[in-house]
Biopython code that builds the backbone (N, CA, C, O; Angstrom):
import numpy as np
from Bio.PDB.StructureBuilder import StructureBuilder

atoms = [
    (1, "UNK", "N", (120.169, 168.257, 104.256)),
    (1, "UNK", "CA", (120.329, 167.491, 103.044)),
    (1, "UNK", "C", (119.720, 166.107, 103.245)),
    (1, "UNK", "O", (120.111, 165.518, 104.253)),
    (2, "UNK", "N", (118.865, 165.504, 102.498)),
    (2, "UNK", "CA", (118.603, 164.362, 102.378)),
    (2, "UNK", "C", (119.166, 163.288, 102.200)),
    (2, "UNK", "O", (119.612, 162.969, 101.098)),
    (3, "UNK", "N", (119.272, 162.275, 103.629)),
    (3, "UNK", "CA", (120.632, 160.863, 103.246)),
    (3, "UNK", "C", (119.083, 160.074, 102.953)),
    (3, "UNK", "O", (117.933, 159.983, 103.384)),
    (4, "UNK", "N", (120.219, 159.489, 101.641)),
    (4, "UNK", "CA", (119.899, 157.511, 102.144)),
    (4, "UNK", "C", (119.772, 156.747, 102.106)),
    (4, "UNK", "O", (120.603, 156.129, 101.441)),
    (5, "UNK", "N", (118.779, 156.038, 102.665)),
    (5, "UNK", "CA", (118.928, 155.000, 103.751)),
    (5, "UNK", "C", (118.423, 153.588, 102.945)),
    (5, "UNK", "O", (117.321, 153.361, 102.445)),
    (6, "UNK", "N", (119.699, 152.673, 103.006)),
    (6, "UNK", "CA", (119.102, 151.495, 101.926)),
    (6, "UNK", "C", (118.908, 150.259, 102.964)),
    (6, "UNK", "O", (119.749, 149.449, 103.356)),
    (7, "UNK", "N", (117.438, 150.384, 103.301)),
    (7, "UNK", "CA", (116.709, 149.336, 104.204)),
    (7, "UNK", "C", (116.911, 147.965, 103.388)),
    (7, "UNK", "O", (117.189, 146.991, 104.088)),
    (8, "UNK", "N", (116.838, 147.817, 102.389)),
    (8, "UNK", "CA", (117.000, 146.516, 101.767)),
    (8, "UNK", "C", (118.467, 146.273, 101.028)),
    (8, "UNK", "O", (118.585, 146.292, 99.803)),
    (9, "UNK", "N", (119.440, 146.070, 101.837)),
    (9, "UNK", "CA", (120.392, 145.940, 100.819)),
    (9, "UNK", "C", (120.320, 143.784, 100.559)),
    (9, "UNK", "O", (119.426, 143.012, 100.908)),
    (10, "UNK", "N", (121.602, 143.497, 99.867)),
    (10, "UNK", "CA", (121.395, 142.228, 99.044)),
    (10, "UNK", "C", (120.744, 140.979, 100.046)),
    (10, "UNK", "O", (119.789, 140.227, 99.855)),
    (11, "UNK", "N", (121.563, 141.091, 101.030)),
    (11, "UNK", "CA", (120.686, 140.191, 102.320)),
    (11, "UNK", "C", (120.076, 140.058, 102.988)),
    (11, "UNK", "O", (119.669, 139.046, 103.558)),
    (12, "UNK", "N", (119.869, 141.072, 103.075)),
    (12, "UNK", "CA", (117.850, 140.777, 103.683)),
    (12, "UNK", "C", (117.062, 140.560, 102.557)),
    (12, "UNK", "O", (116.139, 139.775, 102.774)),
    (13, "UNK", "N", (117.130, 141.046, 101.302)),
    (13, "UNK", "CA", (115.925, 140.717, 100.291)),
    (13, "UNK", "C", (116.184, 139.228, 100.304)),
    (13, "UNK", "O", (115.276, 138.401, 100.393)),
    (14, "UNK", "N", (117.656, 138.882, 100.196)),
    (14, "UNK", "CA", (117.704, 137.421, 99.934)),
    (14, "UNK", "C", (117.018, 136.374, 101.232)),
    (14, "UNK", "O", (116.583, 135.239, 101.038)),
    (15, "UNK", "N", (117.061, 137.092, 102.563)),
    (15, "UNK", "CA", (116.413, 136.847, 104.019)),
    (15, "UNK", "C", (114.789, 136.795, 103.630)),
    (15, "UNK", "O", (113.904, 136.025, 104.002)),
    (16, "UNK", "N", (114.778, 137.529, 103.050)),
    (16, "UNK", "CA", (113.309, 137.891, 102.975)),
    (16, "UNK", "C", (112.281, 136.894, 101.504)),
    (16, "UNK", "O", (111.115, 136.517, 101.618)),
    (17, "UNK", "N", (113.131, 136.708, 100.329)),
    (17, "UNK", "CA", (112.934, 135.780, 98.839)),
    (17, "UNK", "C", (113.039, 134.301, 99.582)),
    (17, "UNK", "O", (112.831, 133.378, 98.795)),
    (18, "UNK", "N", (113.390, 133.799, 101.279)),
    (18, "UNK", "CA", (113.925, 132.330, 101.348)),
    (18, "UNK", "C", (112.373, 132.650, 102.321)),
    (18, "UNK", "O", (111.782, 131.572, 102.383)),
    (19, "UNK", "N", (111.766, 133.483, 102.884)),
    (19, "UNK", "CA", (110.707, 133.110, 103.732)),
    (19, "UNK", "C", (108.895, 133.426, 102.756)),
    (19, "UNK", "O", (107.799, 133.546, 103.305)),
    (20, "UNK", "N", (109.196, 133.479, 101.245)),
    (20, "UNK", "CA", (108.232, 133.668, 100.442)),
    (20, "UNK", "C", (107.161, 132.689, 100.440)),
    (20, "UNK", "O", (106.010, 133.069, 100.652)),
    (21, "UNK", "N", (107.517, 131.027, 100.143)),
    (21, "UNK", "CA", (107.134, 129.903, 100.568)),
    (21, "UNK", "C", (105.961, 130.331, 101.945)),
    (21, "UNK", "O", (104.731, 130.343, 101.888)),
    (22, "UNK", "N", (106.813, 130.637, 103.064)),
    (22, "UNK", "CA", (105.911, 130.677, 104.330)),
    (22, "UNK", "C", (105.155, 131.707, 104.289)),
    (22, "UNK", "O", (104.032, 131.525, 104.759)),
    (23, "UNK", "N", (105.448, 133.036, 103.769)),
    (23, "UNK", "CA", (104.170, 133.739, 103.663)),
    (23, "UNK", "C", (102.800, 133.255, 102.826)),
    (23, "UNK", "O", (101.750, 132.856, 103.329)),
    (24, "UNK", "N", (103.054, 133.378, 101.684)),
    (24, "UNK", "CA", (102.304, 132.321, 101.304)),
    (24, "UNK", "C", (101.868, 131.722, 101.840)),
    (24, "UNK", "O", (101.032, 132.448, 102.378)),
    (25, "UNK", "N", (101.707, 130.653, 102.260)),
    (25, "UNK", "CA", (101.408, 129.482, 103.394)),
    (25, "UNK", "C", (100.340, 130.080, 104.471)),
    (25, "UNK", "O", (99.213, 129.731, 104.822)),
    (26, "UNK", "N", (101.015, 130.900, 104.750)),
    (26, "UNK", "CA", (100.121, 132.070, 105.847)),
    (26, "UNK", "C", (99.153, 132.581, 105.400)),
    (26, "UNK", "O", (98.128, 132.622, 106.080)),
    (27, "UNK", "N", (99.195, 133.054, 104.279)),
    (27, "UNK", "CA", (98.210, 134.011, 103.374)),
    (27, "UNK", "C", (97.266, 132.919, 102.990)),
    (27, "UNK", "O", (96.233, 133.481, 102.629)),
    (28, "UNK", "N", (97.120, 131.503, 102.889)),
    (28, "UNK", "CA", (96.144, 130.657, 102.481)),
    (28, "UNK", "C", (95.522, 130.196, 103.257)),
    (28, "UNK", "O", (94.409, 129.685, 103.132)),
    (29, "UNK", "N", (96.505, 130.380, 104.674)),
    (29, "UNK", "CA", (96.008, 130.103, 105.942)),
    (29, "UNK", "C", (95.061, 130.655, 106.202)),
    (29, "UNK", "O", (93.954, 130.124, 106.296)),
    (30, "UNK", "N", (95.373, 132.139, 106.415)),
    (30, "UNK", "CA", (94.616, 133.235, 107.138)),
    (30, "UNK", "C", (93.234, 133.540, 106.291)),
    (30, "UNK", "O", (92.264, 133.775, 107.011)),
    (31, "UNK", "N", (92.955, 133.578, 104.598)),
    (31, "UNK", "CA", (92.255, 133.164, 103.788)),
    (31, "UNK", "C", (91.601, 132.462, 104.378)),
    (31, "UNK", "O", (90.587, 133.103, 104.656)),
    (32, "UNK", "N", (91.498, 130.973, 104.975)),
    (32, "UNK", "CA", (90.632, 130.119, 105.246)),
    (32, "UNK", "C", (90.057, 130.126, 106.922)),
    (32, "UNK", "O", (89.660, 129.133, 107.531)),
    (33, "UNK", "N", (90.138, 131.490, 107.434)),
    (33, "UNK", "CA", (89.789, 131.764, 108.765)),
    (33, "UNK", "C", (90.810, 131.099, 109.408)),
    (33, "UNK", "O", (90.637, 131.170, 110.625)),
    (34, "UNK", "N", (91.390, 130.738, 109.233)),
    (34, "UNK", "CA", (92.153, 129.643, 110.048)),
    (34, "UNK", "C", (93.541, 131.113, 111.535)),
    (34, "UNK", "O", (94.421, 131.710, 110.915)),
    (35, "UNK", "N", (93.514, 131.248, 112.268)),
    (35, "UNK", "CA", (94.665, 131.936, 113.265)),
    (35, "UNK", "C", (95.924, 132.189, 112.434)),
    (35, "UNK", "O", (96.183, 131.371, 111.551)),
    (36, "UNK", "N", (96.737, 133.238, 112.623)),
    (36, "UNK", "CA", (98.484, 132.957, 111.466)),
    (36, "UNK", "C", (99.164, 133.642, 113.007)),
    (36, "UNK", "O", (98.524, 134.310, 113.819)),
    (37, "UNK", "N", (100.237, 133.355, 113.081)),
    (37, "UNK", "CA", (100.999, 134.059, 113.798)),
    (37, "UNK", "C", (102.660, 134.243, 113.347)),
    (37, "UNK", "O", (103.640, 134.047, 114.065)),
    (38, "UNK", "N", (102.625, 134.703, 111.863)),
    (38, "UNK", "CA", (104.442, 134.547, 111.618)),
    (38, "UNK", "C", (105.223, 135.438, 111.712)),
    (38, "UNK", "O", (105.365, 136.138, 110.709)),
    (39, "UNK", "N", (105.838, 135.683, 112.650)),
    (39, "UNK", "CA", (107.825, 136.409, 112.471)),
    (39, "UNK", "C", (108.705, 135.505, 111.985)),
    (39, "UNK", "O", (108.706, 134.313, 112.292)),
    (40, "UNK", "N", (109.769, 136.251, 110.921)),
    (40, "UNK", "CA", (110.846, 135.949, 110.682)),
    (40, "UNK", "C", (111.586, 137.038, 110.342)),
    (40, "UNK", "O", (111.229, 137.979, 109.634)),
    (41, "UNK", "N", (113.079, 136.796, 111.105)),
    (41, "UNK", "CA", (114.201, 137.728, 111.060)),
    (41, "UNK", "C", (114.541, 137.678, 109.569)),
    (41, "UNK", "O", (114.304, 136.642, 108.948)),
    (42, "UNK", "N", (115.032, 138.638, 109.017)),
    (42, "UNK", "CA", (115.332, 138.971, 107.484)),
    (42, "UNK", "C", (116.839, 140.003, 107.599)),
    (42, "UNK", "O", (117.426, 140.424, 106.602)),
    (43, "UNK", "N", (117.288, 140.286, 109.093)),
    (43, "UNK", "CA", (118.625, 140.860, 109.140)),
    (43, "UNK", "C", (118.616, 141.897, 110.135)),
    (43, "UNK", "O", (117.461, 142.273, 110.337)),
    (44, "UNK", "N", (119.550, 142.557, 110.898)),
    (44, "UNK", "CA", (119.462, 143.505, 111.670)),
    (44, "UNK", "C", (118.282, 143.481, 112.468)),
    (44, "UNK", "O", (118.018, 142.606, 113.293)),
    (45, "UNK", "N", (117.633, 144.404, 112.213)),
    (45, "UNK", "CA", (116.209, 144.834, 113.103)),
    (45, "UNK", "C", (115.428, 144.255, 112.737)),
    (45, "UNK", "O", (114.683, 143.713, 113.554)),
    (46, "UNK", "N", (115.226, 144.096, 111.436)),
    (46, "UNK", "CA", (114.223, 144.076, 110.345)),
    (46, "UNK", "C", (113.296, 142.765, 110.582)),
    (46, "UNK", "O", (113.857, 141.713, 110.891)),
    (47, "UNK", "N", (112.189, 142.803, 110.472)),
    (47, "UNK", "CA", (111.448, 141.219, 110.674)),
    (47, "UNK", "C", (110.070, 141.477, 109.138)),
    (47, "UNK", "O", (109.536, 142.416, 108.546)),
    (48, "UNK", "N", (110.061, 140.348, 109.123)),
    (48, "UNK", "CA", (108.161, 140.415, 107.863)),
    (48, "UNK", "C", (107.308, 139.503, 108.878)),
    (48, "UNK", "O", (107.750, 138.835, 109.813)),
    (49, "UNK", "N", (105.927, 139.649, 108.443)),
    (49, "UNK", "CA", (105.718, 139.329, 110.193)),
    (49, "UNK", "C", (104.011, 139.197, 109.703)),
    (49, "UNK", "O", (103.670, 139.928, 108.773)),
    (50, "UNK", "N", (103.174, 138.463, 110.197)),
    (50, "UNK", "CA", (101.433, 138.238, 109.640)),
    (50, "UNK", "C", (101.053, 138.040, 110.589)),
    (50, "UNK", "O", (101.791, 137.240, 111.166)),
    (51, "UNK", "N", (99.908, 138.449, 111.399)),
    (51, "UNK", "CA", (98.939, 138.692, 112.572)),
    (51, "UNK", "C", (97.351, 138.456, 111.862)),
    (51, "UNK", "O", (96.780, 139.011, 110.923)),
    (52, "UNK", "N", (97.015, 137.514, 112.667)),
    (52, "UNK", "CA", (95.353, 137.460, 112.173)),
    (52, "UNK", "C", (94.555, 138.818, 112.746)),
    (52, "UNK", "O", (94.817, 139.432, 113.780)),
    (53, "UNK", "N", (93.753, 139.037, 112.002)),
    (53, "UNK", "CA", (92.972, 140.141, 111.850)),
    (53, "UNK", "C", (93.586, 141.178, 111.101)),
    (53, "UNK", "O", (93.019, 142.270, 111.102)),
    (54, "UNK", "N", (94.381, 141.074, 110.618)),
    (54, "UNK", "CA", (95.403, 142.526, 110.383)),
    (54, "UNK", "C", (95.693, 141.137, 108.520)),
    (54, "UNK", "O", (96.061, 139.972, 108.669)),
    (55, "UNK", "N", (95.374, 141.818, 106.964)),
    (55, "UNK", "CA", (94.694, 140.686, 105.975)),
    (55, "UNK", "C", (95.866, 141.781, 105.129)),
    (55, "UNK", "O", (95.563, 142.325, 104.067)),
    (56, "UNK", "N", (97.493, 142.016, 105.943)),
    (56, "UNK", "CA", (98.350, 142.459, 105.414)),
    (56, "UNK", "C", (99.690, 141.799, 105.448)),
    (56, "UNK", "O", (99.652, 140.887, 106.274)),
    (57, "UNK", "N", (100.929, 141.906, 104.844)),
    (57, "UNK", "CA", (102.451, 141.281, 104.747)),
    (57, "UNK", "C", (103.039, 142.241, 105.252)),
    (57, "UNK", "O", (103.359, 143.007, 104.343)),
    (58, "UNK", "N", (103.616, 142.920, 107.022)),
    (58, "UNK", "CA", (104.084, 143.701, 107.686)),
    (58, "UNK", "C", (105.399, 143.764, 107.133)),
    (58, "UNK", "O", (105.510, 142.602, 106.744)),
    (59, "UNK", "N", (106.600, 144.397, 106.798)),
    (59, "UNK", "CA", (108.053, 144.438, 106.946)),
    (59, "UNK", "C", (108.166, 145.768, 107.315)),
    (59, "UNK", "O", (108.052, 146.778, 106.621)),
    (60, "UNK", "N", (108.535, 145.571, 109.142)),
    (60, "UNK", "CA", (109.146, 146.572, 109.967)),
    (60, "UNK", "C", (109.971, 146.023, 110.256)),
    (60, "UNK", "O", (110.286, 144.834, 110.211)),
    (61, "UNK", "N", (110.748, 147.597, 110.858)),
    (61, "UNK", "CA", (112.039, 147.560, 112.274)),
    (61, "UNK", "C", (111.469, 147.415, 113.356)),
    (61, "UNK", "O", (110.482, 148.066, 113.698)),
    (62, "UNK", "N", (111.997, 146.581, 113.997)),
    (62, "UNK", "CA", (111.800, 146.157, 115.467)),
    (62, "UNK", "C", (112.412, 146.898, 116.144)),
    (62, "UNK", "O", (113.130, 147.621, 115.454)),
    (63, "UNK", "N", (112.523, 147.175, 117.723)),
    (63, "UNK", "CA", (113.432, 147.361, 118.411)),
    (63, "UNK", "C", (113.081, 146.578, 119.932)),
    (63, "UNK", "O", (111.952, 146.262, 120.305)),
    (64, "UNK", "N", (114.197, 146.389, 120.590)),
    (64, "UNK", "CA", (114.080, 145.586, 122.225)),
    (64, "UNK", "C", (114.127, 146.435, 123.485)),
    (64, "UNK", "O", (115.216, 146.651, 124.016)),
    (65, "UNK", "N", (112.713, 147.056, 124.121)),
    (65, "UNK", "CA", (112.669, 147.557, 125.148)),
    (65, "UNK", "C", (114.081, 147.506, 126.129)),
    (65, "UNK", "O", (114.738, 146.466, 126.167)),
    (66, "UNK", "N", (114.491, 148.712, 126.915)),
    (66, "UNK", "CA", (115.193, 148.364, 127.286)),
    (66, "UNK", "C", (114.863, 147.720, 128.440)),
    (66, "UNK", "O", (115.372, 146.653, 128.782)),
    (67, "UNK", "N", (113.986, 148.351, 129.095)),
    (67, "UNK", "CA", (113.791, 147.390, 130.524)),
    (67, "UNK", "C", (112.655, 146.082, 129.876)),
    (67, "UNK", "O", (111.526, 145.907, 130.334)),
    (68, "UNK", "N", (113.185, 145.369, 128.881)),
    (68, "UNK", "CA", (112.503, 144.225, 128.549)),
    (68, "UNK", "C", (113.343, 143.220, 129.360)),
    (68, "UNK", "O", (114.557, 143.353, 129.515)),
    (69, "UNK", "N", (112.651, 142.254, 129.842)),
    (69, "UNK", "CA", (112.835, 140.561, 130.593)),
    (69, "UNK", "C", (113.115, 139.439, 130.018)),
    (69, "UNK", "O", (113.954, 138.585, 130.306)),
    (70, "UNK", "N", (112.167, 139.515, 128.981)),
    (70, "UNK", "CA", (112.227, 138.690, 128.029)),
    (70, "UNK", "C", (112.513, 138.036, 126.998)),
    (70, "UNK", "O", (112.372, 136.884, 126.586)),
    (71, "UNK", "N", (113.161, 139.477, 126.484)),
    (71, "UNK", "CA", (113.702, 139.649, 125.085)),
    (71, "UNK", "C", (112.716, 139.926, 124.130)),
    (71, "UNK", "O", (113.113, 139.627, 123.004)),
    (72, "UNK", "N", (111.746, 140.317, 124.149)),
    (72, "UNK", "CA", (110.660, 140.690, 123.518)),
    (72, "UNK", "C", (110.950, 141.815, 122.455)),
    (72, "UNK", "O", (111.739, 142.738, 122.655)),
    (73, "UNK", "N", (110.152, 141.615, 121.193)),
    (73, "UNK", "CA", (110.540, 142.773, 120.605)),
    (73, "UNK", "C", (109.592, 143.579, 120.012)),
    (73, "UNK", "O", (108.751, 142.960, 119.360)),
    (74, "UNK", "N", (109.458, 145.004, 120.053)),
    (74, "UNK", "CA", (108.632, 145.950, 119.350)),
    (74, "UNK", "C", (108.567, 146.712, 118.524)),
    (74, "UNK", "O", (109.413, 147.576, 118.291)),
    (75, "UNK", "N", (107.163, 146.459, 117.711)),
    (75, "UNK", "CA", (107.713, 147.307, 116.264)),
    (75, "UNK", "C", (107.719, 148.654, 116.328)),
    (75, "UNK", "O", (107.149, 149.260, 117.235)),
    (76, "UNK", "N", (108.380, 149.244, 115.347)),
    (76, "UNK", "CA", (108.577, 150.717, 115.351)),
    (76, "UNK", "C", (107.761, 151.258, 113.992)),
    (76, "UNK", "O", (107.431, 150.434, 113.140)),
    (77, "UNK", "N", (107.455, 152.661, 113.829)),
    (77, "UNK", "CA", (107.055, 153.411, 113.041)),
    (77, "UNK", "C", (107.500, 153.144, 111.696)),
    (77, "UNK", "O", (106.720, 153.451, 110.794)),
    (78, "UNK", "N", (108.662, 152.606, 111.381)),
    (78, "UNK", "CA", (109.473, 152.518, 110.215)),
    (78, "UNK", "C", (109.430, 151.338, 109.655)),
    (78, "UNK", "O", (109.958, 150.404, 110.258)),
    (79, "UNK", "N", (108.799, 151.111, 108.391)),
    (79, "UNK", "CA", (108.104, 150.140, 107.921)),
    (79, "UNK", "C", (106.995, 150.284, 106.596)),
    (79, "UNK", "O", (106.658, 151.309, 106.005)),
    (80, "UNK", "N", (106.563, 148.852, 106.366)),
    (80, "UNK", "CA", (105.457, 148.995, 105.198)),
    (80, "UNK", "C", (104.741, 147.954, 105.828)),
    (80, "UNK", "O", (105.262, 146.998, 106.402)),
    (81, "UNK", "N", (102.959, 148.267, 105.648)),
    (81, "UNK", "CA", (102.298, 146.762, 105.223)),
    (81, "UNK", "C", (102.031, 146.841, 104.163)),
    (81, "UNK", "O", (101.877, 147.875, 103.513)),
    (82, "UNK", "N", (101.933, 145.751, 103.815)),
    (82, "UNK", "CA", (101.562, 145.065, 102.234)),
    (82, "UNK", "C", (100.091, 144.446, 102.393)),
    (82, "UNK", "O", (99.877, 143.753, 103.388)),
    (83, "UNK", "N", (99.271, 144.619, 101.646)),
    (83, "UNK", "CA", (97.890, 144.395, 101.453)),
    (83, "UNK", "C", (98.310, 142.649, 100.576)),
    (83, "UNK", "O", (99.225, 142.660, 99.753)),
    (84, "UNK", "N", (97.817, 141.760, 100.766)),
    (84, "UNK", "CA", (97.630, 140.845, 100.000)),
    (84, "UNK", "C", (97.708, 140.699, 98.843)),
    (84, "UNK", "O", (98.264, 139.717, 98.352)),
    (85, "UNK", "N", (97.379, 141.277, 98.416)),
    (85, "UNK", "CA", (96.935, 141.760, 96.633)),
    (85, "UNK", "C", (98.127, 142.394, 96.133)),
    (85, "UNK", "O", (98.532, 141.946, 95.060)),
    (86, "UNK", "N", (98.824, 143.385, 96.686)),
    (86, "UNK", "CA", (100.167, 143.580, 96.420)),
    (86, "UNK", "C", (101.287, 142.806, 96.283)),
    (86, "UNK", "O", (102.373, 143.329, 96.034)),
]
sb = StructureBuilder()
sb.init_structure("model")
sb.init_model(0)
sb.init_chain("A")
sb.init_seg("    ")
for serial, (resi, resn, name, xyz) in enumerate(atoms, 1):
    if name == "N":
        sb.init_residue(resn, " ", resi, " ")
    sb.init_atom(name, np.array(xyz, "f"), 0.0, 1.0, " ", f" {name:<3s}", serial, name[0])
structure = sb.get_structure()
């Protein structure tokens, strides 16, 4: 049977509507050749996230290696990018 699964419930969208400003910001950035490098947590796992070369708005699940050192975190399969234009 099919569950599910509500990835966005009220606080992360609201996590996610307070870091709109900075995407943006990024997106005019990255527009002008300029490097972007943004993560921000939006709740649980969940991060939205902009990498130069990559001219998309990421929102994946993360997860933390276990034999990680650092605390480093990696994205997982489960997710959307968003094209700019979207």
């Amino acid at each position: 049977m099919f569950e599910s699964y509500n990835i966005f419930p009220c606080y992360r969208w609201a996590a996610l509507r307070q870091c709109v400003d900075d995407i943006n910001t990024a997106v005019k950035t990255m527009r002008e050749g300029v490097d972007v490098k943004l993560q921000h947590h939006i709740g649980r796992a969940y991060y939205v996230s902009m990498t130069s070369g990559y001219s998309c708005v990421d929102l994946r699940k993360f997860y933390q290696p276990y034999d990680s050192k650092d605390g480093q975190v990696k994205p997982t399969k489960r997710g959307v990018a968003l094209r700019f234009d979207e």
